[in-house]
N, CA, C and O of each residue as an XYZ file, in Angstrom:
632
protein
N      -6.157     40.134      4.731
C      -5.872     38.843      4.141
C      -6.895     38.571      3.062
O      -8.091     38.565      3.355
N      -6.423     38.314      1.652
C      -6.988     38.048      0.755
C      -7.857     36.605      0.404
O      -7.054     35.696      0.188
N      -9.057     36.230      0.309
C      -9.362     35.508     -0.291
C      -8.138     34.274     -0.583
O      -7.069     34.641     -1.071
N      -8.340     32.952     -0.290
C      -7.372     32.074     -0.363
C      -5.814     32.336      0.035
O      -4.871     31.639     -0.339
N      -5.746     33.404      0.813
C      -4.648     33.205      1.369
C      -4.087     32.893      3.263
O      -4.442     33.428      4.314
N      -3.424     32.157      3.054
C      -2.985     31.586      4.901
C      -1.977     32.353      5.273
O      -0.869     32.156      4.774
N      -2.079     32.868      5.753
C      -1.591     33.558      7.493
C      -1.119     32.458      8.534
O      -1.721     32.354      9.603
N      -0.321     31.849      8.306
C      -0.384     31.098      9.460
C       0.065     31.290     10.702
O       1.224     31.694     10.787
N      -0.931     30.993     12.346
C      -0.679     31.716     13.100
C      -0.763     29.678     14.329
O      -1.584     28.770     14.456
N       0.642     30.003     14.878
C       0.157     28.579     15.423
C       1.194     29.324     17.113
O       2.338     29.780     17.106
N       0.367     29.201     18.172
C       0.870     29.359     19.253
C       1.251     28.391     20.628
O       0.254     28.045     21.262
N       2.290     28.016     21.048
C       2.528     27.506     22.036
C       2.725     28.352     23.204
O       3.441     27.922     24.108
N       2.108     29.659     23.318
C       2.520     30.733     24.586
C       1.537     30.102     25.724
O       1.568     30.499     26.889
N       0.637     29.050     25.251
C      -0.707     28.655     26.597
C      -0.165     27.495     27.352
O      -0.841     27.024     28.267
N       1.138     26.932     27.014
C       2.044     25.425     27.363
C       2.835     26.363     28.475
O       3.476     27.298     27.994
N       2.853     26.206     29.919
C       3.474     26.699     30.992
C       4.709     25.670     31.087
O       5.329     25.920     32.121
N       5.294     24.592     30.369
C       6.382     24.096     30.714
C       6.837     23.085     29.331
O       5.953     22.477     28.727
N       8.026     22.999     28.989
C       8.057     22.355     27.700
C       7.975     20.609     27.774
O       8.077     19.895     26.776
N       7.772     20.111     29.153
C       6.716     18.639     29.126
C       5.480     19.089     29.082
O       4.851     18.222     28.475
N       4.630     20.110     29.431
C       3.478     20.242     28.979
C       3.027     20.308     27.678
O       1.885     19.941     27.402
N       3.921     20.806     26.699
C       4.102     21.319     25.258
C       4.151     19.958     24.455
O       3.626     19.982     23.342
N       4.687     18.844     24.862
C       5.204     17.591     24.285
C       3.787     16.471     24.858
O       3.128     15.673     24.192
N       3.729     16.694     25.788
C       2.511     15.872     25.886
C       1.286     16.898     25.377
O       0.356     16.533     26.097
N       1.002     17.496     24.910
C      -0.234     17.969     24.326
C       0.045     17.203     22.600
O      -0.587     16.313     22.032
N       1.445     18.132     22.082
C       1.348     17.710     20.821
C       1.621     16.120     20.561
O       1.604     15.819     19.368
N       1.949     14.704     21.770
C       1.621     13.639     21.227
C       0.358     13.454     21.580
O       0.067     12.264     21.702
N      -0.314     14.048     21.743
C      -2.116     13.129     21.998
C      -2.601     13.270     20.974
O      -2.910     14.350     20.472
N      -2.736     12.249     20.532
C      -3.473     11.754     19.405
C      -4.947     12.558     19.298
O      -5.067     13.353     18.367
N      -5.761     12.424     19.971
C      -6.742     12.936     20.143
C      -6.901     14.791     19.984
O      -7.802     15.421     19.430
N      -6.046     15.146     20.476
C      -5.483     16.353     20.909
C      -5.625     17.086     18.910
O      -6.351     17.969     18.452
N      -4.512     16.146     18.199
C      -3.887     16.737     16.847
C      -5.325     16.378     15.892
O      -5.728     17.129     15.004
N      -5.929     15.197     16.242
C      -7.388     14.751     15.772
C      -8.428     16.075     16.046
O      -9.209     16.500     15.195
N      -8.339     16.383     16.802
C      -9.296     17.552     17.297
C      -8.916     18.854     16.627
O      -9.859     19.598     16.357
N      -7.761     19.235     16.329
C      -7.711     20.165     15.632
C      -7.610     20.343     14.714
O      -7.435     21.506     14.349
N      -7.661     19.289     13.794
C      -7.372     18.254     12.197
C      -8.972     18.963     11.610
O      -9.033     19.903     10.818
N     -10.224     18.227     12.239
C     -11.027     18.063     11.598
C     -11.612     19.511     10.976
O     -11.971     20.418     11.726
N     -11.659     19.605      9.632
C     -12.442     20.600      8.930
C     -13.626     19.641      8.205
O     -13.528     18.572      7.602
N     -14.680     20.412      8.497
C     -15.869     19.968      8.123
C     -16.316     20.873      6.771
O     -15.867     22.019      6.810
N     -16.827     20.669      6.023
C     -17.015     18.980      5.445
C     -15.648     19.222      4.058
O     -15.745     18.890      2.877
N     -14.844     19.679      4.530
C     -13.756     19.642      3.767
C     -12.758     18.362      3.945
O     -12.035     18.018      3.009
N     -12.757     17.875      4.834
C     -12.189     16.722      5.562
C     -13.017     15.472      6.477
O     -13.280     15.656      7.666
N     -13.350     14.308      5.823
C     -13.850     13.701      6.379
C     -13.615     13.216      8.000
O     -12.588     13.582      8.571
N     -14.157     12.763      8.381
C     -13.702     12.393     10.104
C     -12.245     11.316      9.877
O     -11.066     11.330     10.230
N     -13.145     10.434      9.078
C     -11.683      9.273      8.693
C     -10.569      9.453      8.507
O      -9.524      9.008      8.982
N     -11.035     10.685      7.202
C      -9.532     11.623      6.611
C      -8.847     11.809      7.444
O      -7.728     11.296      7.424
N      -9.371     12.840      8.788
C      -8.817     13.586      9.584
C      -8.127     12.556     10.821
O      -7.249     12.786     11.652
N      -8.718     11.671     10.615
C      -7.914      9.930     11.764
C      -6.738      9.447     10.828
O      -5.615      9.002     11.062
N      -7.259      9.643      9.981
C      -5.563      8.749      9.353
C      -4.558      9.758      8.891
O      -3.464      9.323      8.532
N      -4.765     10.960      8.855
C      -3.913     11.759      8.837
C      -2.962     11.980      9.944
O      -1.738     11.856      9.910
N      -3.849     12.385     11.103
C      -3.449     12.653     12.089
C      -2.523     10.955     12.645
O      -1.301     10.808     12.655
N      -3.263     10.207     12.928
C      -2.407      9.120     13.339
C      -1.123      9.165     12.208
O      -0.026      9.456     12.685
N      -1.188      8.912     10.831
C       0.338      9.110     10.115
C       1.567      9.356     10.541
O       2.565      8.657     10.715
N       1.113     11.361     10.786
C       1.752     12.327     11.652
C       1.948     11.985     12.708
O       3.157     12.137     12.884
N       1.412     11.515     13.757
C       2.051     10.811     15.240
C       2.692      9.665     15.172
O       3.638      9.569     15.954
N       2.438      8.576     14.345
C       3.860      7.295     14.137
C       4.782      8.619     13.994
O       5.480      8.832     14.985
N       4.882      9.372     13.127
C       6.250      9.892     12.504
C       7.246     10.265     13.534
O       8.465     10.141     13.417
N       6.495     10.814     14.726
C       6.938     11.090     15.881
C       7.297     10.298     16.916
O       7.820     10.766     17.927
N       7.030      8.935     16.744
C       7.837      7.905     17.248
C       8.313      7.040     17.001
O       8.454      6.008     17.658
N       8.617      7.281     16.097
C       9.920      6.665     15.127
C      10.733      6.205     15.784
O      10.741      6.991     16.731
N      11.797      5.135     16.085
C      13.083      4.447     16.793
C      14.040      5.641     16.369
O      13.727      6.277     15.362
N      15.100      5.961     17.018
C      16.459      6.698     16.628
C      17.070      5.776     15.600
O      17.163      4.554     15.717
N      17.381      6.335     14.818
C      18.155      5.251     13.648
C      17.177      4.469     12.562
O      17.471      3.476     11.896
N      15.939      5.198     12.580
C      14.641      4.776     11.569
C      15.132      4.780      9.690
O      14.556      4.244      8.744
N      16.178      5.468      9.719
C      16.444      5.612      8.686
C      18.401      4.494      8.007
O      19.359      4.642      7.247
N      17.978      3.768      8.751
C      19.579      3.070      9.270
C      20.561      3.577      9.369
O      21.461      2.783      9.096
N      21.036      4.850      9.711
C      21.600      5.925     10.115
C      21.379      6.506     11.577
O      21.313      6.005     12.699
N      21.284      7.953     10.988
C      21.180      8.435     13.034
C      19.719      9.497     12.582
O      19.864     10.689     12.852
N      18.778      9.207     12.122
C      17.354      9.492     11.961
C      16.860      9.443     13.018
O      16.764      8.444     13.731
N      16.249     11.220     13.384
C      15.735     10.797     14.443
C      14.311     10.885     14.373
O      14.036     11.048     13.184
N      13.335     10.859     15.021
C      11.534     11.172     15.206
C      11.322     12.289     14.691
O      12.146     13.110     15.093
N      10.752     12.612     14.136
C       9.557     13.907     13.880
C       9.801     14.696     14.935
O       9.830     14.008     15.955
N       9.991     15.838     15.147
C       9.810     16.518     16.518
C       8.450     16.672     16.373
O       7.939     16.675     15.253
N       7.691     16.824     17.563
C       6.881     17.039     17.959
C       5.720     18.277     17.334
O       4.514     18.228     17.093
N       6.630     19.228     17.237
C       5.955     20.875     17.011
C       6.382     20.794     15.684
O       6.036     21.891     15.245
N       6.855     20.256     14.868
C       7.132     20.243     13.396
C       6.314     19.400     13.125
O       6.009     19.686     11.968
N       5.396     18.019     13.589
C       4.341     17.468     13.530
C       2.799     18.515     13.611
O       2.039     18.772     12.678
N       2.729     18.843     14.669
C       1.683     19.965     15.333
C       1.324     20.786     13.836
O       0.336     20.738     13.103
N       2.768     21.643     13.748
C       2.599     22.739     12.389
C       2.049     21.970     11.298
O       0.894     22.147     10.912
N       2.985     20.956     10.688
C       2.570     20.288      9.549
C       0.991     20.078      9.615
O       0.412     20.595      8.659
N       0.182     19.440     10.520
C      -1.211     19.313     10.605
C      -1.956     20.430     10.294
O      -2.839     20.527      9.442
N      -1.454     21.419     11.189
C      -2.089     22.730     10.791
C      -2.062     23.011      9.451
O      -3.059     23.080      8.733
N      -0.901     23.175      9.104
C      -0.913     23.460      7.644
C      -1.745     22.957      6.622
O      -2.435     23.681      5.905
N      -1.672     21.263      6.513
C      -2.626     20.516      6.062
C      -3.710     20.894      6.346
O      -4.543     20.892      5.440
N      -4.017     21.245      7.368
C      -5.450     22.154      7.854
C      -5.984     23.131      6.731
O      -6.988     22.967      6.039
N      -5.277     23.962      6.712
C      -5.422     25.353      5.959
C      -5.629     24.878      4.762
O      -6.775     24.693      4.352
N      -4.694     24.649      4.131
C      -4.409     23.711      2.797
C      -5.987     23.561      2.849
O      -6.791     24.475      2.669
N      -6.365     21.842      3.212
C      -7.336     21.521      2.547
C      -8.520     21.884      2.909
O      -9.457     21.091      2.816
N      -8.673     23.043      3.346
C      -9.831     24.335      3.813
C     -10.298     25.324      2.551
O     -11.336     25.945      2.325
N      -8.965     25.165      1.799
C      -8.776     25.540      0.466
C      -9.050     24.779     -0.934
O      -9.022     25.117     -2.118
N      -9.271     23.833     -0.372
C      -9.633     22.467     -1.483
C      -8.614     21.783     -1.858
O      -8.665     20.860     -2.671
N      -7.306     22.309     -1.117
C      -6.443     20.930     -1.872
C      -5.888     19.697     -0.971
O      -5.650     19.711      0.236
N      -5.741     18.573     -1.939
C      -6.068     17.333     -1.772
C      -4.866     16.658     -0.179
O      -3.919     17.314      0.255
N      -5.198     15.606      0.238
C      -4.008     15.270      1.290
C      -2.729     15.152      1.156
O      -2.415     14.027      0.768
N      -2.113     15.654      1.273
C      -0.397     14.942      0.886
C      -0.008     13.640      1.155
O      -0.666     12.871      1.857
N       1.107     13.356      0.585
C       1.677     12.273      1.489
C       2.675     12.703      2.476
O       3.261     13.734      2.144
N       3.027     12.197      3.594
C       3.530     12.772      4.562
C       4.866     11.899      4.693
O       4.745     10.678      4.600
N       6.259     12.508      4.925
C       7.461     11.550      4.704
C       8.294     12.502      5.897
O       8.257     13.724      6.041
N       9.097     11.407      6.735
C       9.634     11.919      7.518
C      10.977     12.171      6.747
O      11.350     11.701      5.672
N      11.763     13.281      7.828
C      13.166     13.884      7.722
C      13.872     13.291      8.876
O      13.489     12.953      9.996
N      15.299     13.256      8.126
C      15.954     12.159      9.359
C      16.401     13.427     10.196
O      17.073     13.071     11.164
N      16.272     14.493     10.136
C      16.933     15.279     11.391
C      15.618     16.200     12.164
O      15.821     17.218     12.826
N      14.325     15.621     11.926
C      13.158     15.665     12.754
C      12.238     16.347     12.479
O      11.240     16.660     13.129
N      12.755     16.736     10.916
C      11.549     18.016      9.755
C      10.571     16.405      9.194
O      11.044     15.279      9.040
N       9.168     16.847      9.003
C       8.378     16.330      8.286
C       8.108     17.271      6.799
O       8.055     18.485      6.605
N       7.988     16.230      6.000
C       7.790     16.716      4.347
C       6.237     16.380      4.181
O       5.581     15.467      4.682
N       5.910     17.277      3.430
C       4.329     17.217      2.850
C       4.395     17.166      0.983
O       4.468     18.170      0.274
N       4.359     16.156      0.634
C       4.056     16.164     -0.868
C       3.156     16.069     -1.880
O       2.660     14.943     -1.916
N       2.876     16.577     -2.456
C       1.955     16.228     -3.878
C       2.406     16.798     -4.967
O       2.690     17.935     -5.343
N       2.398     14.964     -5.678
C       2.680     14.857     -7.051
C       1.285     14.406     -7.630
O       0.321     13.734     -7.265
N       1.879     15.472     -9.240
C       0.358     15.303    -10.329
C       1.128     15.242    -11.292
O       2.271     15.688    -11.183
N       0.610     14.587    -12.635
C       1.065     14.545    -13.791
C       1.787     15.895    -14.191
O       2.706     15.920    -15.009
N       1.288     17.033    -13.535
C       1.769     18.600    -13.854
C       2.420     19.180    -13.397
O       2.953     20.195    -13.846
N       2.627     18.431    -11.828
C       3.432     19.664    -11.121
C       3.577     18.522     -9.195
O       2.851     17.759     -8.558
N       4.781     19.047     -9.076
C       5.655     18.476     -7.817
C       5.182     19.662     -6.973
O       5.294     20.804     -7.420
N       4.653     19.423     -5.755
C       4.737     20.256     -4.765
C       5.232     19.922     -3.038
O       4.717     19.079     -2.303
N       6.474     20.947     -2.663
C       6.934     19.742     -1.550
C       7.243     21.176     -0.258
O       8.139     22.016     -0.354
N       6.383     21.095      0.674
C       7.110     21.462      2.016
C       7.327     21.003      2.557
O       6.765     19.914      2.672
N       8.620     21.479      3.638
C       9.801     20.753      4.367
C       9.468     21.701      5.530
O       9.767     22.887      5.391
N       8.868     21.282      6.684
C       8.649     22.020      7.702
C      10.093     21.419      8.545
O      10.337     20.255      8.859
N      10.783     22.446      8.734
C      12.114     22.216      9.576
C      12.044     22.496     11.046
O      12.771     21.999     11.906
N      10.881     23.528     11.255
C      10.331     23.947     12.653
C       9.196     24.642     11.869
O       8.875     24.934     10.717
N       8.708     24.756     13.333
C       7.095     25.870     13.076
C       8.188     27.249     12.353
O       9.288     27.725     12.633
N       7.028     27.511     11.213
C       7.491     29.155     10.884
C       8.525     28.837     10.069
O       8.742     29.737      9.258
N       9.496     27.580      9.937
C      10.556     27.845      8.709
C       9.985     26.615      8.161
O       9.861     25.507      8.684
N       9.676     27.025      7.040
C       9.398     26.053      5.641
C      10.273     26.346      4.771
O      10.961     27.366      4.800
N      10.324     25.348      3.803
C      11.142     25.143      3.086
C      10.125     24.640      1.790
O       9.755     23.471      1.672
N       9.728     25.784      0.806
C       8.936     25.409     -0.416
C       9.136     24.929     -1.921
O       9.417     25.694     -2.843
N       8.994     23.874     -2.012
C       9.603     23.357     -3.426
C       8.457     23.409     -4.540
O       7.357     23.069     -4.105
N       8.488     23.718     -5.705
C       7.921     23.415     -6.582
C       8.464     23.069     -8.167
O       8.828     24.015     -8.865
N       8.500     21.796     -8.659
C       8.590     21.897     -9.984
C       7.631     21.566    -11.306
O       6.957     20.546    -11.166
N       7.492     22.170    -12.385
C       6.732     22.119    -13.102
C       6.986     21.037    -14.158
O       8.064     20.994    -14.751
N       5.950     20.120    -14.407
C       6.881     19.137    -15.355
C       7.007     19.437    -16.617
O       8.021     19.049    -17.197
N       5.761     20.383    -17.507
C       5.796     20.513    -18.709
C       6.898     21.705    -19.297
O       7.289     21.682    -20.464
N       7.379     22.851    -18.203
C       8.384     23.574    -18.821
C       9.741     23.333    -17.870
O      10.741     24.045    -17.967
N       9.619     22.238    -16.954
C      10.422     21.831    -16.146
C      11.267     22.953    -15.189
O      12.434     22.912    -14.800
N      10.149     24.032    -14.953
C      10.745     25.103    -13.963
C      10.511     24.483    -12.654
O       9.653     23.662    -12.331
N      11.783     25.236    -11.710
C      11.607     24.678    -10.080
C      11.690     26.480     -9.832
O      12.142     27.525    -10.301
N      10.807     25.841     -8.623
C      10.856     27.070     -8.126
C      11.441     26.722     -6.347
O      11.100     25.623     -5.910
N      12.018     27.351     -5.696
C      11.767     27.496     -4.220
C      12.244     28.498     -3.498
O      13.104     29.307     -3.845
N      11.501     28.419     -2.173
C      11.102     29.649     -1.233
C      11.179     29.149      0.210
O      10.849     28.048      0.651
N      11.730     30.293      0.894
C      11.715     30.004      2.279
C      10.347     30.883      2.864
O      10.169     32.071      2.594
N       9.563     30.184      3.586
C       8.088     30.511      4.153
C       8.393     30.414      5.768
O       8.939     29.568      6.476
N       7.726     31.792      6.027
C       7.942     31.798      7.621
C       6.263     31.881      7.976
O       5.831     30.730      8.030
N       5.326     32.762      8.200
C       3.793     32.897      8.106
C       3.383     33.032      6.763
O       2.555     32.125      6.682
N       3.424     33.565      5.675
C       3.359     34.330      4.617
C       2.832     33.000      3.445
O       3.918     32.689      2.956
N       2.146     32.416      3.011
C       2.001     31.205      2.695
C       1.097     31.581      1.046
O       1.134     30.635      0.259
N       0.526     32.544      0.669
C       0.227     33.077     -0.409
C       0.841     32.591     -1.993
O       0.234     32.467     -3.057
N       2.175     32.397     -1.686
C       3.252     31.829     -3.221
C       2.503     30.578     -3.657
O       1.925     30.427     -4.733
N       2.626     29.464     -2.388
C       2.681     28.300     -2.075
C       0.590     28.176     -2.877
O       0.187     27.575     -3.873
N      -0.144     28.995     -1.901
C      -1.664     28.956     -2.591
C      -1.833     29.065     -4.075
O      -2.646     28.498     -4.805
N      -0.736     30.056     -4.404
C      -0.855     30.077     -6.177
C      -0.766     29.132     -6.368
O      -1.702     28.552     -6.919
N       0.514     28.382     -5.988
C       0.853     26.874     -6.542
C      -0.059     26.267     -6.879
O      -0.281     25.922     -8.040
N      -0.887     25.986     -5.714
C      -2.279     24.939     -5.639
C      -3.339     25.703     -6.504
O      -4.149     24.882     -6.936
N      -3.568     26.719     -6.830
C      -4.908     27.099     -7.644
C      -4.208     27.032     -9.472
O      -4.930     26.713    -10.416
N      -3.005     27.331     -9.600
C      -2.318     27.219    -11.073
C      -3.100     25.258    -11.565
O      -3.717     24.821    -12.535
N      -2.728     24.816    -10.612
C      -3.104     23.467    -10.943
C      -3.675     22.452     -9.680
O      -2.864     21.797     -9.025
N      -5.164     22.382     -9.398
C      -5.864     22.134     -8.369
C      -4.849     20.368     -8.187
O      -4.693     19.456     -9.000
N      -4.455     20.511     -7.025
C      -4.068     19.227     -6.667
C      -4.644     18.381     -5.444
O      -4.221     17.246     -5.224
């Protein structure tokens, strides 16, 4: 693995039952604890991030006045991680927007450039990028392999 590039490796094989799996990934504390990168991420950072990401996950059914449902759980979990990696790398927080069928979105917009993953589950992303000055889009489906997505962020530090 090269210099600035993520591997991402996120395991639920240590969860012996899938209520064990669901109460780990809502504890707040739990997603806080594995949030914090020092001194890449302040403590605060890493509290209001993490809390964000857990409202998202308890969301009412119908949050979207439709049939929107919560964040799943492990599409919360990943997204953090990711954000993890990410800003381990220097780039900046996203904003975090829920999906009405239980994917969380991670965005950053700059005067230069749109950058958007759509975590649909752990391991399937969904990578958007468009450029504003030659107005190219680009996108990619990301399973571990996260390298495209790092160019993104070093072409134009966001």
């Amino acid at each position: 693995m090269g210099k600035g590039e993520i591997v991402h490796k996120y395991n639920t094989a240590a969860f012996s039952s899938e209520t064990q799996k669901k109460e780990h990934f809502s504890s707040k504390e739990a997603v806080f604890n594995s949030l914090v990168v020092q001194p890449v991420l302040e403590e605060r950072q890493s509290r209001e991030i993490a809390d964000e990401v857990i409202c998202l996950t308890k969301l009412p059914k119908g949050w979207d006045g439709y049939r929107g449902v919560p964040v799943k759980p492990q599409n919360a979990w990943f997204a953090l991680d990711l954000i993890k990696s990410l800003c381990a790398l220097g780039v900046s927080k996203p904003h975090v927007v829920p999906g009405s069928g239980g994917e969380v979105q991670l965005e950053w917009h700059t005067k230069e450039q749109d950058v958007e993953l759509l975590v649909n589950e752990p391991y399937k992303v969904s990578a958007y990028r468009f450029e504003v000055e030659t107005e190219e889009e680009e996108e990619i489906d990301l399973t571990v392999q996260y390298s495209k997505v790092v160019e993104w962020f070093n072409d134009i530090k966001i």
